[in-house]
C-alpha positions as CSV (number, residue, x, y, z in Angstrom):
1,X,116.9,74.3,74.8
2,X,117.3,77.6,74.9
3,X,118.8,79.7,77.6
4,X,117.4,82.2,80.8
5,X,118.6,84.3,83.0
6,X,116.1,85.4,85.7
7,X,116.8,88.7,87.5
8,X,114.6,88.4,91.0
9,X,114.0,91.1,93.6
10,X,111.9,90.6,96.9
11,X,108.6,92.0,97.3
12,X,107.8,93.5,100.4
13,X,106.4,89.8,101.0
14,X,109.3,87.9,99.9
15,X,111.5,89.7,102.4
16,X,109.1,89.5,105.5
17,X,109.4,85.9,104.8
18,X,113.2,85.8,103.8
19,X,113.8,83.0,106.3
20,X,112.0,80.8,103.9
21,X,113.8,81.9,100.7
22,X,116.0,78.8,100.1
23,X,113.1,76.5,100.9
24,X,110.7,78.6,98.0
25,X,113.6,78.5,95.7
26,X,113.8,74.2,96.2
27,X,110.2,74.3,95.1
28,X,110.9,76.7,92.7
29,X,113.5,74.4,91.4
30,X,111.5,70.9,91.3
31,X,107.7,71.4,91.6
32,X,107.3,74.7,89.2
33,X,110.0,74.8,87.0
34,X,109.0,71.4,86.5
35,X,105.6,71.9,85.2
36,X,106.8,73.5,82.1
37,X,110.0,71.7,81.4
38,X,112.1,74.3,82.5
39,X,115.6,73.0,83.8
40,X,117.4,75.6,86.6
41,X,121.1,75.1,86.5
42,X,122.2,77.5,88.9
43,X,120.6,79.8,91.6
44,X,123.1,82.4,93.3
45,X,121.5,84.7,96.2
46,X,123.5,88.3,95.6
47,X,124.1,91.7,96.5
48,X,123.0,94.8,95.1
49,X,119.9,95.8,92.6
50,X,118.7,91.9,92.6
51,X,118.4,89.2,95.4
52,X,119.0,86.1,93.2
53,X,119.6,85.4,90.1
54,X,118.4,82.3,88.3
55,X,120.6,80.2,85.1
56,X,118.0,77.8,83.4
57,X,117.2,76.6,80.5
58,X,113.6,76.0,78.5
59,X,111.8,74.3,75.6
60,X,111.1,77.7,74.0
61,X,110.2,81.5,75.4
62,X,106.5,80.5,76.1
63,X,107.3,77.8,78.6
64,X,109.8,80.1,80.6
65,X,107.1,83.0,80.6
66,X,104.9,80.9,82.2
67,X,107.6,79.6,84.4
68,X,108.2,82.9,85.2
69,X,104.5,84.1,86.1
70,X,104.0,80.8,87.7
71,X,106.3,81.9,90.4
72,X,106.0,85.3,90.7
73,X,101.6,84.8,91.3
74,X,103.1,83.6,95.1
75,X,103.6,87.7,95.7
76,X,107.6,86.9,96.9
77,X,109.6,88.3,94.2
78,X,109.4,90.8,90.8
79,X,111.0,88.8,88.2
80,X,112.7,90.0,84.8
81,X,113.1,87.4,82.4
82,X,116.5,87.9,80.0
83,X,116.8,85.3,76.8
84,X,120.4,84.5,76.7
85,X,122.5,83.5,73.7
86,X,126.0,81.8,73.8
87,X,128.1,82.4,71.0
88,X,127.2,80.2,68.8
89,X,123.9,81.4,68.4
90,X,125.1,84.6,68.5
91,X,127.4,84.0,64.9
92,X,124.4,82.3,63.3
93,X,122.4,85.0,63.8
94,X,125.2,87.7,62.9
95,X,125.0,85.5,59.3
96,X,121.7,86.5,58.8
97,X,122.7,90.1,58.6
């Protein structure tokens, strides 16, 4: 599966209701995420430029961009969507070159 980081900020929305973040991000985790296959590994609440940042993994980029707009239609949070590589993938790809 391949891997995702997720880089989420809080709309103006998200952060009248920011008493309700870790309960979204529990349905974020099961019910949506879910839906498309996509497995959340980690979920870290921060400081700085982004509120949380999300580690998950999916079946392919498709499913996690619909992941991705899936939760960002509820108006709580912009979202930018990184495809990660670990090394690995990284030296197979540095063979094609």
């Amino acid at each position: 599966m391949a891997k995702y980081v997720l880089l989420l900020q809080f709309t103006d929305q998200g952060i009248r209701s920011v008493k309700d973040t870790t309960k979204r991000a529990a349905a974020f985790r099961g019910e949506i995420a879910g839906k498309f296959g996509v497995k959340v590994s980690e979920m870290l609440w921060t400081l700085g430029q982004y509120d949380l940042i999300v580690l998950a993994e999916a079946p392919n980029d498709e499913a996690m961009a619909a992941c991705s707009l899936s939760l960002a239609t509820a108006g709580n949070v912009k979202i930018q969507t990184l495809r990660a590589f670990e090394a690995p993938e990284v030296d197979a790809l540095l063979k094609k070159l």
